[in-house]
C-alpha positions in Angstrom: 7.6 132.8 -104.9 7.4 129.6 -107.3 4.0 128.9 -105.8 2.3 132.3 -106.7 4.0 131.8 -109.9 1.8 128.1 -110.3 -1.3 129.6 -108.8 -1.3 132.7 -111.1 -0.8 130.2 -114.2 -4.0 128.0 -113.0 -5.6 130.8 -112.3 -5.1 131.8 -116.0 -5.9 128.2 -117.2 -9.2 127.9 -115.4 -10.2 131.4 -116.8 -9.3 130.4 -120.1 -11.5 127.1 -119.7 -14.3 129.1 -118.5 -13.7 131.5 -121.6 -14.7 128.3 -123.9 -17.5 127.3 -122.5 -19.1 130.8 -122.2 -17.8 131.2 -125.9 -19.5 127.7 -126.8 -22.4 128.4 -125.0 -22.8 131.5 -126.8 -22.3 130.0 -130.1 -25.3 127.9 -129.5 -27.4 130.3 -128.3 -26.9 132.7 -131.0 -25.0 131.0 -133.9 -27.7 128.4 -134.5 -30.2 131.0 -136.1 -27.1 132.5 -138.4 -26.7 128.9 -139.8 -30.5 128.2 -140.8 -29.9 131.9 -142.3 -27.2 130.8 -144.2 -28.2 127.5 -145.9 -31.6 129.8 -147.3 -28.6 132.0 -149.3 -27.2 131.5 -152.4 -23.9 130.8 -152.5 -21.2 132.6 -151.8 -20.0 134.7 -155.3 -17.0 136.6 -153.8 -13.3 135.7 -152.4 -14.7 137.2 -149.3 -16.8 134.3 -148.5 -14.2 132.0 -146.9 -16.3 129.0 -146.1 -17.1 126.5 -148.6 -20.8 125.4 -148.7 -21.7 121.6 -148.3 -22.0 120.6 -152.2 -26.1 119.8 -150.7 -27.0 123.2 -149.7 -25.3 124.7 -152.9 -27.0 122.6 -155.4 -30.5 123.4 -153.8 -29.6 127.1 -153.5 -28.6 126.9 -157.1 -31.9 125.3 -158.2 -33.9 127.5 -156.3 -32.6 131.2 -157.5 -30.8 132.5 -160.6 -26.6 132.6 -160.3 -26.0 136.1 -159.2 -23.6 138.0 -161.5 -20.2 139.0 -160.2 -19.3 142.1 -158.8 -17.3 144.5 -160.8 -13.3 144.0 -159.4 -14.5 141.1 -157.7 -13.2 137.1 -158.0 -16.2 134.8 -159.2 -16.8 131.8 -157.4 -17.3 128.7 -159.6 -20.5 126.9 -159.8 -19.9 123.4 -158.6 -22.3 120.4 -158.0 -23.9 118.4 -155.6 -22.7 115.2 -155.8 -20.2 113.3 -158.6 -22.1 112.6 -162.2 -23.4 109.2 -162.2 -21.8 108.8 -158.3 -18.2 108.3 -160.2 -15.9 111.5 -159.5 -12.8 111.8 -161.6 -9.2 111.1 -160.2 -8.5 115.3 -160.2 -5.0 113.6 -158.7 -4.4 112.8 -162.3 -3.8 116.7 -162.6 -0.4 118.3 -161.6 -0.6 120.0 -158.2 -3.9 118.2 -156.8 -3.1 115.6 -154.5 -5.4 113.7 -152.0 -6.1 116.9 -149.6 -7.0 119.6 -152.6 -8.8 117.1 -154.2 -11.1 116.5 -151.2 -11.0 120.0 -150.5 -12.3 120.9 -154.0 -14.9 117.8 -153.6 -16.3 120.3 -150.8 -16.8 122.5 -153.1 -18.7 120.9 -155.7 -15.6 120.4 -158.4 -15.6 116.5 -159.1 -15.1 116.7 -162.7 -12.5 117.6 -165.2 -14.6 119.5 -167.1 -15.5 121.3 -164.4 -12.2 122.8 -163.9 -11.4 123.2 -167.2 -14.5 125.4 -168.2 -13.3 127.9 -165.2 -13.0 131.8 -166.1 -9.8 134.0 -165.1 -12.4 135.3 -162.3 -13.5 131.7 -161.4 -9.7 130.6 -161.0 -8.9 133.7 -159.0 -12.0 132.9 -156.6 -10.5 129.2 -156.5 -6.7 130.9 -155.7 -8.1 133.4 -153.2 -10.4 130.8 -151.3 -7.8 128.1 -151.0 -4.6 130.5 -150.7 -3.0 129.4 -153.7 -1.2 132.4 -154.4 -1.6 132.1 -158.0 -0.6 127.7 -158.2 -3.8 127.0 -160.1 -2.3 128.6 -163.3 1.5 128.3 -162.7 0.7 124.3 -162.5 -1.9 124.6 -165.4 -4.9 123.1 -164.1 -6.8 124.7 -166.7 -5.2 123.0 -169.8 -4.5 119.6 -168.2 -8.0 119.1 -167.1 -9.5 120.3 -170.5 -7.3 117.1 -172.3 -8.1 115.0 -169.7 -12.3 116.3 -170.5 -11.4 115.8 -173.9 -9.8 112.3 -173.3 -6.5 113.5 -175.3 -4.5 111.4 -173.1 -1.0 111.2 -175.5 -1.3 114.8 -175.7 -1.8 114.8 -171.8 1.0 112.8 -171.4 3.4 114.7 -174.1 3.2 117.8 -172.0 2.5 116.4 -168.4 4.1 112.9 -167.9 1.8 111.1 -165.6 0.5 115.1 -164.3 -0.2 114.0 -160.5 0.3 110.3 -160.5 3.9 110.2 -161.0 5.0 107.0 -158.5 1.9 105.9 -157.6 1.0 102.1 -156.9 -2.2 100.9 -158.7 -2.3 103.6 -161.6 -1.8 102.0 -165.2 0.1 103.5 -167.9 -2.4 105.7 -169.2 -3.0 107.3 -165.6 -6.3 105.1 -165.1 -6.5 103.5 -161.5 -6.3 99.7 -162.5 -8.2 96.7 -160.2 -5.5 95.1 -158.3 -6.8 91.7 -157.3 
């Protein structure tokens, strides 16, 4: 009996293998022409977009049409950029609530700045929550308000209401929250 149970479970592994391959095989075969479709598109302007578009393709979308308006009862998505002003991104870590992982995550997206977060609408940080499951953390942590006196370099008023923000404990940060050179 134990040996029709073994075969039955091989024979359910080998037809789960050959489910992957088909599956792949049918991914290439048809999925390649829904991709070059894809990077032609603007980007995505709803929370029902769930991939984030390489920060490439959505700068050269943006250049190329107009940013489509948002749809009535519908999240915004933010416009990000292609790459980090002057190829220096700021430490969004220095922010309470984005550590190493959302701040690569929203580097996908085209957020590098602080500014950039802190010009974000109510629909923009809905979009934000939705996409990255949040469940409303963007505003319960203040992003919003920490990044627009971290734009606005009002780092004693920054550090009156938010300490260190994201940098609490962390080796190599000065007092003032900016990474210092250790040599």
């Amino acid at each position: 009996m134990s040996h029709l149970v073994l075969e039955l479970a091989l024979w359910i592994l080998l037809a789960f293998f050959v489910g992957c391959i088909v599956g792949c095989l049918l991914r290439k075969l048809f999925g390649g022409e829904a991709s070059r479709v894809a990077a032609t598109r603007p980007p995505p302007t709803t929370a029902n977009e769930d991939e984030p578009w390489p920060a490439a393709e959505m700068a050269k979308a943006s250049s190329e049409s107009e940013e489509p308006l948002p749809v009535a009862g519908r999240s915004a998505r933010p416009q990000g950029i292609a790459a980090a002003r002057d190829g220096r991104a700021d430490n969004l870590q220095r922010i309470s609530g984005i550590g190493p992982k959302n701040e690569k995550t929203l580097h996908g997206l085209g957020f590098f700045h602080f500014d950039q977060i802190a010009g974000w609408t109510d629909d923009e940080v809905a979009w934000v929550d939705d996409h990255l499951k949040f469940n409303g953390r963007i505003k319960r942590e203040e992003w919003i308000g920490q990044a627009k006196l971290l734009a606005e370099g009002e780092e004693e008023e920054f550090h009156r209401l938010y300490g260190t923000g994201g940098l609490q404990g962390k080796k190599g940060e000065s007092e003032s929250g900016v990474r210092t050179r250790k040599d």
